[in-house]
MARBA-78133 format. One record per residue (C-alpha): residue number from 1; y, z, x. Coordinates in pm, 1 decimal. Example, Ala and Ser with C-alpha at 12.3 -4.5 7.8 and 13.67 -1.06 7.14 Angstrom:
# MARBA-78133
nr:1, y:-450.0, z:780.0, x:1230.0
nr:2, y:-106.0, z:714.0, x:1367.0
***
This chain:
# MARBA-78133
nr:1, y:1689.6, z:-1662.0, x:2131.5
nr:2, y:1336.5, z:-1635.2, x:2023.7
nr:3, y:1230.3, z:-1927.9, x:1744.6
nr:4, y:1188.9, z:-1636.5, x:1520.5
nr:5, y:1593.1, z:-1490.8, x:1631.1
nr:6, y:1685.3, z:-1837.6, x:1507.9
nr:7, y:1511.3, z:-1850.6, x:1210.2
nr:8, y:1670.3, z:-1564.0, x:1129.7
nr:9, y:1988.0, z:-1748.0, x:1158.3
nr:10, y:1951.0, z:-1955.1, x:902.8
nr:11, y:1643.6, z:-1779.7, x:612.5
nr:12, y:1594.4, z:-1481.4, x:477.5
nr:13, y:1270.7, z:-1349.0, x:661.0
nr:14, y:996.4, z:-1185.2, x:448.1
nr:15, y:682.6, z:-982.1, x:578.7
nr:16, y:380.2, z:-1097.3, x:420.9
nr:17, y:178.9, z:-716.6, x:472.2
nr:18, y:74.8, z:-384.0, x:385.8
nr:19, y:92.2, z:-267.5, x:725.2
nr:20, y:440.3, z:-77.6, x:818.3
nr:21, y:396.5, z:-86.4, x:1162.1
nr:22, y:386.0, z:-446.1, x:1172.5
nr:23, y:706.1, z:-461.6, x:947.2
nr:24, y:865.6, z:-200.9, x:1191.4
nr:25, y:759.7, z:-443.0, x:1482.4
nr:26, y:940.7, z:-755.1, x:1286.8
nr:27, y:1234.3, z:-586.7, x:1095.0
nr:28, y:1211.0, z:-837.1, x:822.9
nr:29, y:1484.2, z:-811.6, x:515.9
nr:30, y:1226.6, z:-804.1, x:232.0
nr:31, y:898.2, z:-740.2, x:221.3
nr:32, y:582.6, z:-892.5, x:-10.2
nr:33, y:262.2, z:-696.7, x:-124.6
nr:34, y:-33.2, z:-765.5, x:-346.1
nr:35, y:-419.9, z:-596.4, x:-413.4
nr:36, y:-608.2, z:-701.3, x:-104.5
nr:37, y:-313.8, z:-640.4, x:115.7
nr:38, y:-305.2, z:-302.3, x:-90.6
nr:39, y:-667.7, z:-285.3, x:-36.6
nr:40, y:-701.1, z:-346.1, x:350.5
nr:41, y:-427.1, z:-93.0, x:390.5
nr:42, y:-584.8, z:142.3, x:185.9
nr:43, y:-907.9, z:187.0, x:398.0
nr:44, y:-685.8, z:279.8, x:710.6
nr:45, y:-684.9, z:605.0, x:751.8
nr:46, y:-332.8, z:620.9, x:812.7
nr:47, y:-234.5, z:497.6, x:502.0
nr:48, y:-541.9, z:634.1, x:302.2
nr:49, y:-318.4, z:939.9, x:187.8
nr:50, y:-140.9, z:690.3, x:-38.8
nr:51, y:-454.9, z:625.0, x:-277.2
nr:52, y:-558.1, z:944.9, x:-249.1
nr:53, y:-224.8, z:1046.9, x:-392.1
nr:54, y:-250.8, z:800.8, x:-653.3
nr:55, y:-562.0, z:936.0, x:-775.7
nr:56, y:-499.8, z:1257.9, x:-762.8
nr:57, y:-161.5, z:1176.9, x:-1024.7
nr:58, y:-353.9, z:954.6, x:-1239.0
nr:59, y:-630.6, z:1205.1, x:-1282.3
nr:60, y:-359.0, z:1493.3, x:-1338.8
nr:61, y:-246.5, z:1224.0, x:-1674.3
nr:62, y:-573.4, z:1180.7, x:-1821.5
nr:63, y:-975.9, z:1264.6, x:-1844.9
nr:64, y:-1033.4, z:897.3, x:-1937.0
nr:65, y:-1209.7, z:671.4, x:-1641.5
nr:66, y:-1053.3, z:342.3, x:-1733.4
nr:67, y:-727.0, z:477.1, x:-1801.0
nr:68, y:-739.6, z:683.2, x:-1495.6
nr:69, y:-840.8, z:378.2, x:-1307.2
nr:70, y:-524.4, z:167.0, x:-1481.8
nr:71, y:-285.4, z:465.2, x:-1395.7
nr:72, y:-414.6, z:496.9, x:-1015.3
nr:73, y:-354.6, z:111.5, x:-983.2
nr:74, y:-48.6, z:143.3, x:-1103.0
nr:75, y:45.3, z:443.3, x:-870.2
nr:76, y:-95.0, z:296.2, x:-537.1
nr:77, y:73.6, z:15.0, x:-589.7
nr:78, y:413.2, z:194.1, x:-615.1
nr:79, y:315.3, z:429.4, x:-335.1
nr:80, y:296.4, z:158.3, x:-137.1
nr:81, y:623.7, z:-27.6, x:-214.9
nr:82, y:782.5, z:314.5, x:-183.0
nr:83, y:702.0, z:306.4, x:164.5
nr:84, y:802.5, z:-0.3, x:206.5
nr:85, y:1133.0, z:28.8, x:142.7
nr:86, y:1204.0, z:289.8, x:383.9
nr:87, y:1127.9, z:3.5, x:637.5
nr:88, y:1323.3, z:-279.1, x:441.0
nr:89, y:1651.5, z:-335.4, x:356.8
nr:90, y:1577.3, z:-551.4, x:69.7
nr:91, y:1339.4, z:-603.3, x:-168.7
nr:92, y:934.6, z:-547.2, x:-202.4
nr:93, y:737.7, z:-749.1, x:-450.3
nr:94, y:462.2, z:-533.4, x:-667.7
nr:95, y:247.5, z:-775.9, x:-851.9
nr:96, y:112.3, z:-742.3, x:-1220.9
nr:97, y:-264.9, z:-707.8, x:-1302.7
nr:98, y:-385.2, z:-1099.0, x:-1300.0
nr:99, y:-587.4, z:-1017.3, x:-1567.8
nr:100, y:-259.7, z:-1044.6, x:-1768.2
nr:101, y:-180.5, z:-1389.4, x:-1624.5
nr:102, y:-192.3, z:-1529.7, x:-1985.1
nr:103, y:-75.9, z:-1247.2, x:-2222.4
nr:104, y:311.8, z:-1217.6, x:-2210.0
nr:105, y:339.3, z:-915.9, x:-2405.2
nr:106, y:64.8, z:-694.6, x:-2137.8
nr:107, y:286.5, z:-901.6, x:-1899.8
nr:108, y:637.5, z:-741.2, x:-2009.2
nr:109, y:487.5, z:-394.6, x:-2077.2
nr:110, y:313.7, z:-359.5, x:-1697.1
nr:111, y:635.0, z:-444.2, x:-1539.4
nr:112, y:828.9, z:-212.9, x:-1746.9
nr:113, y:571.2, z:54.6, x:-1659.5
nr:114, y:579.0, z:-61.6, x:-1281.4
nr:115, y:981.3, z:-26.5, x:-1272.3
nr:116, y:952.2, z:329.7, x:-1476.3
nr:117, y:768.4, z:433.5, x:-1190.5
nr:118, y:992.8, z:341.0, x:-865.3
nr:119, y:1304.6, z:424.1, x:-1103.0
nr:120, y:1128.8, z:772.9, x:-1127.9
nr:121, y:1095.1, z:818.9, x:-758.7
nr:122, y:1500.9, z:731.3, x:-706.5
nr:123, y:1432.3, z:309.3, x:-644.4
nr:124, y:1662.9, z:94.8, x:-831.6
nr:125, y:1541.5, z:-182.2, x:-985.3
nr:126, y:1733.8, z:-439.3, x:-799.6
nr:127, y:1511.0, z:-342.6, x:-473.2
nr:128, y:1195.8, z:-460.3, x:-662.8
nr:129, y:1086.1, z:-764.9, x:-746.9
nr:130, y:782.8, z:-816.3, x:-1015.2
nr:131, y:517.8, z:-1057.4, x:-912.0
nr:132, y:398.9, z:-1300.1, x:-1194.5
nr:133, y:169.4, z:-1598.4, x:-1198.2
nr:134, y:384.1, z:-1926.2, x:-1284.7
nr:135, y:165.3, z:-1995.2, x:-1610.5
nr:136, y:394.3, z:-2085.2, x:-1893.6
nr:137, y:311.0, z:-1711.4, x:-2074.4
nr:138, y:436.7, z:-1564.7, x:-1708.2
nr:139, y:770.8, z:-1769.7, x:-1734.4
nr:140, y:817.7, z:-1623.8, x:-2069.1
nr:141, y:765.5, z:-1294.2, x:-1926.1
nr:142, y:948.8, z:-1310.3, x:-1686.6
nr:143, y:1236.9, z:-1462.8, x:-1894.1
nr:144, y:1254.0, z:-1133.8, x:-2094.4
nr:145, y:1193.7, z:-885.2, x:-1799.2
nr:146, y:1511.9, z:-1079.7, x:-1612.9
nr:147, y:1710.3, z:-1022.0, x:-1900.1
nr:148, y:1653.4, z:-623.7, x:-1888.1
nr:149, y:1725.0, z:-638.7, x:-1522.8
nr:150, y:1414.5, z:-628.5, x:-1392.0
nr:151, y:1384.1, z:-951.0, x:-1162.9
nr:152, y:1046.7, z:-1134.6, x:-1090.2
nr:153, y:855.5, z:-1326.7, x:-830.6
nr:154, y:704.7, z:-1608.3, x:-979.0
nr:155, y:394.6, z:-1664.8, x:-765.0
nr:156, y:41.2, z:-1950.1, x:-720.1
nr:157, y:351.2, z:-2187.3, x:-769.5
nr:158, y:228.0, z:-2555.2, x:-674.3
nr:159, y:409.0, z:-2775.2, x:-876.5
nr:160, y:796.6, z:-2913.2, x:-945.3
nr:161, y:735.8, z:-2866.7, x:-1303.7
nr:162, y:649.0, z:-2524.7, x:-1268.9
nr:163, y:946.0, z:-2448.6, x:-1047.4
nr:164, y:1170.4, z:-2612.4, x:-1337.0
nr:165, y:1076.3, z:-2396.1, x:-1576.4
nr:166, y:1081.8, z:-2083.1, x:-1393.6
nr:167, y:1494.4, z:-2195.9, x:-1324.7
nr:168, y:1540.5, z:-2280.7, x:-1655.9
nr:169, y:1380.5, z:-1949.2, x:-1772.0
nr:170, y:1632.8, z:-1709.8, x:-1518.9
nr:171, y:1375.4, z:-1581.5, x:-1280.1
nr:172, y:1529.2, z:-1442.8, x:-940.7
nr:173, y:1272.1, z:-1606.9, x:-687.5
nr:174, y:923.7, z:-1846.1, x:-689.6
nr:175, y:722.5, z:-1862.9, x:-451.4
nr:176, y:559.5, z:-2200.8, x:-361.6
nr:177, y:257.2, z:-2206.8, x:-165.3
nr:178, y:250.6, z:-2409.2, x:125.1
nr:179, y:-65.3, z:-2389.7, x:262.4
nr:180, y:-251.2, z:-2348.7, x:-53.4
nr:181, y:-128.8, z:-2735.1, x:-175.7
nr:182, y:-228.5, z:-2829.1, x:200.8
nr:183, y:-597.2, z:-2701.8, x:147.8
nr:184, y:-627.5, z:-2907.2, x:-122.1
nr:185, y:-524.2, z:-3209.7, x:-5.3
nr:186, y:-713.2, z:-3192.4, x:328.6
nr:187, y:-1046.2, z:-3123.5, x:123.2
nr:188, y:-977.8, z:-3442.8, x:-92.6
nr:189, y:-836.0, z:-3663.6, x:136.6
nr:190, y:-1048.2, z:-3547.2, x:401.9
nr:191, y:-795.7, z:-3481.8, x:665.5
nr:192, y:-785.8, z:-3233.6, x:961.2
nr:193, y:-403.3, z:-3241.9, x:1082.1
nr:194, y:-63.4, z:-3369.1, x:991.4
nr:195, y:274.0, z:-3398.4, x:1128.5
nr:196, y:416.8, z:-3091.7, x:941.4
nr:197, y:727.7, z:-3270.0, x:785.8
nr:198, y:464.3, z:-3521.5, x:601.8
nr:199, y:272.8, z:-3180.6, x:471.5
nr:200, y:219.3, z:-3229.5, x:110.6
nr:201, y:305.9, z:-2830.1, x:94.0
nr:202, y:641.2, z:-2862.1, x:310.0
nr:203, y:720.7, z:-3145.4, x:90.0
nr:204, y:662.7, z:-2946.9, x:-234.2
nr:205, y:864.6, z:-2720.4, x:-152.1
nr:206, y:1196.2, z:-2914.6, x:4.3
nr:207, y:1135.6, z:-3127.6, x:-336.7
nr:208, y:1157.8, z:-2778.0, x:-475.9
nr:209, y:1462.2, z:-2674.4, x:-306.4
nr:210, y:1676.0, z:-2926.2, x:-326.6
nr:211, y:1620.4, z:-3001.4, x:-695.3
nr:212, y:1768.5, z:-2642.1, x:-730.0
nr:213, y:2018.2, z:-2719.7, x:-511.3
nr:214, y:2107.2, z:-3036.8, x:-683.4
nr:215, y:2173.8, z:-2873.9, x:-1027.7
nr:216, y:2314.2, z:-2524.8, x:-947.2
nr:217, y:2006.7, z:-2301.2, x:-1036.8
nr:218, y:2033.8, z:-1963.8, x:-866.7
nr:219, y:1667.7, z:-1886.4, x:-852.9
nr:220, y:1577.4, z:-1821.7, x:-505.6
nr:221, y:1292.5, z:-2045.3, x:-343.1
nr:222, y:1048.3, z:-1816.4, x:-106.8
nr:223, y:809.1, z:-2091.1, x:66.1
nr:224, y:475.5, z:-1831.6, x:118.9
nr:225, y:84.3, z:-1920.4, x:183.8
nr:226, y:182.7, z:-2043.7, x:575.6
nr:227, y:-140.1, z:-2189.4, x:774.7
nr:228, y:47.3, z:-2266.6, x:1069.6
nr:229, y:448.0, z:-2281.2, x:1314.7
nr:230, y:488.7, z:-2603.5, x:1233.2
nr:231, y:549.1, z:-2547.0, x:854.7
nr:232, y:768.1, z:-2308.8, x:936.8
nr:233, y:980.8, z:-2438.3, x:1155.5
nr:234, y:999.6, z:-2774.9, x:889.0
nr:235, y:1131.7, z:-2543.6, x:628.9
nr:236, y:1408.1, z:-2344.4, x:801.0
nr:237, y:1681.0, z:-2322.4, x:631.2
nr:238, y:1452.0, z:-2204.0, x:248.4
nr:239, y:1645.3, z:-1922.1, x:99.4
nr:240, y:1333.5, z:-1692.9, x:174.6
nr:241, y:970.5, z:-1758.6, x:421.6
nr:242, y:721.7, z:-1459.1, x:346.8
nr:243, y:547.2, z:-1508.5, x:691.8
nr:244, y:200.2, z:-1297.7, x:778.1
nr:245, y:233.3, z:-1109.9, x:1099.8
nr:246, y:31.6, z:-1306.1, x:1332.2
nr:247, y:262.0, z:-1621.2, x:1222.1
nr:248, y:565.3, z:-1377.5, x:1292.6
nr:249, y:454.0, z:-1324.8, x:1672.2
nr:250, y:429.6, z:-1685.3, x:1759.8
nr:251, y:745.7, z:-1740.9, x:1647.5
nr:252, y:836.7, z:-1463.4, x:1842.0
nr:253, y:681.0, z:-1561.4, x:2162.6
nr:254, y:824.3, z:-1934.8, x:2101.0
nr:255, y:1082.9, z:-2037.1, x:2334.3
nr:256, y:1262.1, z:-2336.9, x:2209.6
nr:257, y:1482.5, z:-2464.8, x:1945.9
nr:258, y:1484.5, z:-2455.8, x:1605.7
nr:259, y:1668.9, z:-2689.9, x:1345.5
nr:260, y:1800.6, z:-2623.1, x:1041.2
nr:261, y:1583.6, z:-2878.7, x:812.5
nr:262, y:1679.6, z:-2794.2, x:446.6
nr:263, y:2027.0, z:-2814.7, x:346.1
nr:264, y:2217.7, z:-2691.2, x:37.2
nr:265, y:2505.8, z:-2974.4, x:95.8
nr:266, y:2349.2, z:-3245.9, x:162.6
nr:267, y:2094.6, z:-3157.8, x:-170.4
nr:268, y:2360.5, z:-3167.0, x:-416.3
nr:269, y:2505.2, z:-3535.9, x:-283.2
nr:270, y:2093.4, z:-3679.5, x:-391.1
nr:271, y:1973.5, z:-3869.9, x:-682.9
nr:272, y:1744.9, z:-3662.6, x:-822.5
nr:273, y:1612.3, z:-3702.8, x:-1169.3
nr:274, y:1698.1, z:-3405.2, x:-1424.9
nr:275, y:1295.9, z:-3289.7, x:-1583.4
nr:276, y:1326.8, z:-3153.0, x:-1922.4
nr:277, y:1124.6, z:-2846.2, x:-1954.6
nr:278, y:974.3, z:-2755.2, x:-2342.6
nr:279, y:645.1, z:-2602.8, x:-2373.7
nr:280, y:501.9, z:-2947.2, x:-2448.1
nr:281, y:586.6, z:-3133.6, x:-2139.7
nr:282, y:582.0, z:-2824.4, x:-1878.5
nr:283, y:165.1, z:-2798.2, x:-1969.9
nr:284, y:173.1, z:-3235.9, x:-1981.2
nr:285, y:297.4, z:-3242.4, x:-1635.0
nr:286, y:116.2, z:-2925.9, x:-1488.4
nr:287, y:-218.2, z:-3068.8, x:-1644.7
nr:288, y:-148.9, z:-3403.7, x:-1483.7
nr:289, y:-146.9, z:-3285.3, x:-1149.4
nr:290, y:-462.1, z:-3176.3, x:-1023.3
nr:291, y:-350.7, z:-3001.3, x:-741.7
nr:292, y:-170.4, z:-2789.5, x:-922.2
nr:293, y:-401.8, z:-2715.9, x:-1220.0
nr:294, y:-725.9, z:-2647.5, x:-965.4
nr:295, y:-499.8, z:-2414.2, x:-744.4
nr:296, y:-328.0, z:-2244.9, x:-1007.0
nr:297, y:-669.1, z:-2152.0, x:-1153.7
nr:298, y:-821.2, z:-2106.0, x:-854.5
nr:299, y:-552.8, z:-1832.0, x:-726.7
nr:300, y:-568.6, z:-1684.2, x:-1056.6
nr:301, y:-926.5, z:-1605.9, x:-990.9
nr:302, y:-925.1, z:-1491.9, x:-645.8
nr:303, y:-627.3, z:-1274.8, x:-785.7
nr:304, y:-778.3, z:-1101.2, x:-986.1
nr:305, y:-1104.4, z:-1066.1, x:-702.5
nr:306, y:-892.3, z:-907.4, x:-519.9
nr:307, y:-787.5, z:-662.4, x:-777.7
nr:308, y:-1150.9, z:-560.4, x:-902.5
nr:309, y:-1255.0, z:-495.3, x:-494.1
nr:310, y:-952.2, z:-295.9, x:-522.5
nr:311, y:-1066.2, z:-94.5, x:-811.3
nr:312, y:-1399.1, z:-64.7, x:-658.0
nr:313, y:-1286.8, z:129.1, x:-349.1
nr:314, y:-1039.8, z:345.2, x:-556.5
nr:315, y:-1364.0, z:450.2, x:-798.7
nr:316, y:-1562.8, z:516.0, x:-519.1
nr:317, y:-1335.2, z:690.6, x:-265.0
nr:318, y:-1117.3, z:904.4, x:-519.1
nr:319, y:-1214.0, z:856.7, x:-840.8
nr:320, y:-1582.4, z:954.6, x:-878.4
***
């Protein structure tokens, strides 16, 4: 078998894409979206009829630009996951406007409008998964949107504390950025390469993953943000890798073995200190590692980037 057959074997694989061929090429279980995958998809012209059929709905709703422009987001979005899940057999992951990272209320109410809309076209809401950033407001969220049924994806995770709370607060799945944490530490510790089981991302999320392990939580652990095989293949065995596509061929085209490296067994026999998680000491901790607090923000920002280019080509191609 392939490395990615193997892999296979022992994690759930996810497609990091908007592109369905490249999910047909890779069969992957779930699948994992966001505004500038939306966005590069979008300008294809075989996928184009998706925004234009977006638009088209949103302006049947209202004669309002901006609320046009909020319903066609929301619409393109769907459109997209819809097709998605005639290619998966799991899950897809829609994400909520960033510009809501810190407002739980705007939070619960975009979700609620996101799951209307796939319940409307014949989804159930167990097949979606709502993206949130891991502030403390999108915990709180996403605690009250798990409790309705509608489970989330806590994303620009970078931190243990952050993963804590997310447990402690019900959510389904987090997803820890690997390569992200590795960015950062290569720009201040001025670094080029590392052996991948010393890289600060693998080891963020194994710490991760076997702290769940270790007390029981359920929430799943998706390791995402990959810059190369080699943190891959150190983290099989994570309940979930979202994996781009040009990551998924090399493991493909890679002909050796691969080891299972994280293990829910041998987790719960460590010594592994209990965090308690209030308000207070989940923004103590996050503040006190840099890392996390410049990465957090930073993805936050780029985030929402991505979602204004994203307006910008709906305005211009189908909204003017």
């Amino acid at each position: 078998m392939n490395a990615l057959e193997q892999l296979k074997k022992y994690t759930r694989v996810v497609a990091d894409t908007g592109d369905f061929e490249s999910m047909k090429a890779y069969l992957p279980v779930d699948a994992t979206t966001n505004p500038s995958l939306i966005y590069a998809s979008a300008k294809d012209e075989k996928y184009r009829h998706l925004a234009a059929s977006a638009a088209t709905e949103a302006k049947k709703l209202s004669n309002d630009s901006e609320l046009q422009l909020s319903l066609c987001l929301d619409r393109v979005a769907v459109n997209f996951g819809l097709e998605i899940l005639k290619i998966v057999p799991g899950r897809v992951s829609t994400e909520v406007d960033a510009r809501l990272t810190f407002d739980t209320g705007g939070t619960i109410a975009k979700a609620r409008e996101l799951i209307r809309l796939y319940e409307a076209a014949g989804i159930d809401r167990k097949r979606i998964l709502i993206k949130v950033a891991a502030t403390w407001e999108g915990i709180k969220a996403a605690e009250v949107l798990e409790k309705e049924g509608i489970h989330c994806n806590l994303t620009l995770l970078f931190s243990l504390i952050q993963a804590v709370a997310c447990a402690e607060a019900g959510v389904k799945l987090i997803s820890p950025f690997v390569g992200r944490i590795l960015d950062w530490y290569k720009k201040e510790q001025n670094f080029n390469s590392t052996d991948p089981k010393e890289d600060p991302g693998v080891v963020s999320v194994k710490e991760i993953y076997n702290y769940y392990k270790k007390y029981g939580y359920t929430t799943e652990v998706m390791g995402a943000s990959f810059r190369n095989m080699g943190e891959i293949k150190a983290l099989a065995g994570c309940d979930l890798l979202t994996i781009a596509p040009s990551l998924l061929r090399q493991l493909e085209d890679l002909l050796e073995t691969l080891e299972l490296q994280l293990d829910a067994g041998k987790a719960r026999e460590m010594n592994i200190h209990r965090i308690p998680c209030d308000e207070k000491n989940f923004r103590w901790l996050l503040n006190e590692d840099a890392m996390a607090t410049e990465k957090l923000a930073e993805g936050i920002r780029k985030f929402t980037l991505d979602l204004i280019r994203l307006e910008e080509f709906l305005k211009k191609e189908f909204l003017a």
